[in-house]
N, C-alpha and C positions, 0 to 999 in steps of 0.2 A: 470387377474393380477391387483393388486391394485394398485392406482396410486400414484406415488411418488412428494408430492409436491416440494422439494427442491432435486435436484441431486447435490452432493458435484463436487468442479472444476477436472478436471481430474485430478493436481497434485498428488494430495490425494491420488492416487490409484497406482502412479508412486514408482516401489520399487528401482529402479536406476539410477542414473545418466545418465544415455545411455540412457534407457525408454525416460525421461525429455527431452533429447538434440532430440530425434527423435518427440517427439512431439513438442517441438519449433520450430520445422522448418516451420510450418504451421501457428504460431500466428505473427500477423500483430500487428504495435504498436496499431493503434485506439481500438484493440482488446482488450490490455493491460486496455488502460485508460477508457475503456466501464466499468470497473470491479474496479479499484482501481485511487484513484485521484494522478496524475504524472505531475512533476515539478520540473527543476533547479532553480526555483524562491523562493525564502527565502519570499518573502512579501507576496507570491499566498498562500505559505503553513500556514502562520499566519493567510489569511483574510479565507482560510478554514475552520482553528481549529476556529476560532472567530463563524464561523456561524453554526460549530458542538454544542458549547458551548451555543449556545443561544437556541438550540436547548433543553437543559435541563440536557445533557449529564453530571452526575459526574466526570466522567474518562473518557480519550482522550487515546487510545494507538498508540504508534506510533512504526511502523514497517521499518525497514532500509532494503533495497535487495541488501546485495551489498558484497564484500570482506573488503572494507575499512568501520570500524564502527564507530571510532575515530572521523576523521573529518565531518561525520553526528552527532555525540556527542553535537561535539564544533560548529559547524554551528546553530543547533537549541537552544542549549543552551545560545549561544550567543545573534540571531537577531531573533529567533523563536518565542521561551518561555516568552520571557521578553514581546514581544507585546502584549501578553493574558492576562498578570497581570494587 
């Protein structure tokens, strides 16, 4: 068998809602932040993009997980965005 350098995260392969809920029952947060950088801190998420951006990075995407996308909108748009300019 040939060896597969990068295996995609399980979600990817999750075709339903119940699949997803039955394999979260097994993920730990540090498990979460081992993979994606996680924070209620507004200043933690600025001094991050700061050190992606000096990295040489053109584009930043930013990804929200959540039900409520509004007040992630206005949160970063507000005290985020502005600290990188």
């Amino acid at each position: 068998m040939a060896h597969q350098p990068y295996a995609p995260p399980l979600p990817w392969d999750l075709e339903t809602v119940e699949a997803f809920d039955e394999a979260a029952r097994f993920v730990r947060p540090e498990d979460v932040r081992d993979g994606v950088l996680v924070s209620a801190d507004l200043e933690q998420h600025a001094a991050w993009l700061q050190d992606l951006a000096s990295l040489g990075f053109e584009r930043i995407y930013l990804h929200h997980v959540g039900q409520e996308l509004e007040p992630f909108i206005d949160a970063f748009g507000e005290r985020v965005l502005p600290a990188l300019a």
